[in-house]
C-alpha positions as CSV (number, residue, x, y, z in Angstrom):
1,X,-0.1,-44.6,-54.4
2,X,-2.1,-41.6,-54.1
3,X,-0.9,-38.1,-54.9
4,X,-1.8,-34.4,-52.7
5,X,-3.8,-33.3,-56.4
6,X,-5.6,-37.2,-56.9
7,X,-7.0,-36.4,-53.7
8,X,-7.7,-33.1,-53.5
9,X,-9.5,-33.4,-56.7
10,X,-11.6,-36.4,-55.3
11,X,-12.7,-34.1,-52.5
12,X,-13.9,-31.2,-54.6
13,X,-16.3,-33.7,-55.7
14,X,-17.8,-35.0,-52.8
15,X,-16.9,-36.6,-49.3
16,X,-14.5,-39.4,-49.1
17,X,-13.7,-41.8,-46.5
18,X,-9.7,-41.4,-46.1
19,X,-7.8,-43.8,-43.8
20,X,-4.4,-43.0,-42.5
21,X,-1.5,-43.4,-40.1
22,X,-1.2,-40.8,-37.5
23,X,2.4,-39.0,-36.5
24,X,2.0,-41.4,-33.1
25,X,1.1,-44.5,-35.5
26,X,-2.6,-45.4,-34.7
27,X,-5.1,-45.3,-37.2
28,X,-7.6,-42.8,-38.6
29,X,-10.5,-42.8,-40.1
30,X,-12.0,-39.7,-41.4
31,X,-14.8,-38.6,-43.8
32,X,-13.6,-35.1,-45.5
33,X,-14.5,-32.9,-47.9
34,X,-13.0,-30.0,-50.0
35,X,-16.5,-29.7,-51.8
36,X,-17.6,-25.9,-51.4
37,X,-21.2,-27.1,-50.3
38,X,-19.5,-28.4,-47.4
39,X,-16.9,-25.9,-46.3
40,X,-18.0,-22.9,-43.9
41,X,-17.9,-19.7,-45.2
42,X,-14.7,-17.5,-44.4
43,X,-13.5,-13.7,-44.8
44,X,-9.9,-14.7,-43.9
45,X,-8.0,-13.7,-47.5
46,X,-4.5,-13.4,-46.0
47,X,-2.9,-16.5,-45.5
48,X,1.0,-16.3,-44.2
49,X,1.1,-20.0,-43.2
50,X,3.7,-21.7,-45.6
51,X,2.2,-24.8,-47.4
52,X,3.9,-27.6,-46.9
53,X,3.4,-30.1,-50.4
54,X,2.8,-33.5,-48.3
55,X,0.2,-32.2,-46.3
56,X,-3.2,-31.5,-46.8
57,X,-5.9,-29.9,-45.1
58,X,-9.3,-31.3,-45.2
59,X,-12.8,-30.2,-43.5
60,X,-13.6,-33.2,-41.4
61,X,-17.5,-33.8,-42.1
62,X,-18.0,-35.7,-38.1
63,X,-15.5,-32.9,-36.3
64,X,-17.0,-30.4,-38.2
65,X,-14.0,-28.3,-38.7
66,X,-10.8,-28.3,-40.5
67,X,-8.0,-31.3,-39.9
68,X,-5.0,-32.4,-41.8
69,X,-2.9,-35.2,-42.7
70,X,0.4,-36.4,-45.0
71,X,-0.6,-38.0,-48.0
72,X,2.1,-40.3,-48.1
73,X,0.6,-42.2,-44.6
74,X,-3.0,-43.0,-46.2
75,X,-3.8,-46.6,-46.4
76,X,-7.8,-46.3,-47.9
77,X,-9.6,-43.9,-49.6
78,X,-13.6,-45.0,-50.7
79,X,-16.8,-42.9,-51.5
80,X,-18.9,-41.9,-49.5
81,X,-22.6,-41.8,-50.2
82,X,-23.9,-38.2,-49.0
């Protein structure tokens, strides 16, 4: 089982291939990121959106922008070779 900090961790260092189980229960696959390399830069500071502890936010490498997803509905996460 994986935890919101195993993965997030995992991201910082590169981009992972994360699959998971959508609210509407099809599949996803997704290669994300939390690697700084990766992420756009941003001015935004202030933040009033409430973090909710089984979600987390990701920057989608293919989308090329910022998606989400609950941890506990992952069902694969592998390296991806960048």
């Amino acid at each position: 089982m994986w935890t919101k900090e195993s993965i997030a961790e995992q991201l910082r260092q590169g981009i992972m291939d994360i699959q998971f189980v959508k609210k509407d229960g099809s599949l996803r696959e997704m290669r994300c990121t939390l690697n700084e390399k990766y992420l756009p830069v941003t001015t935004k500071t202030d933040s009033t959106k409430k973090e909710n502890p089984d979600v987390l936010a990701v920057w989608d490498i293919d989308s090329n922008g910022w998606r989400s997803f609950i941890v506990k509905q992952i069902v694969f996460v592998g390296e991806v070779n960048d």
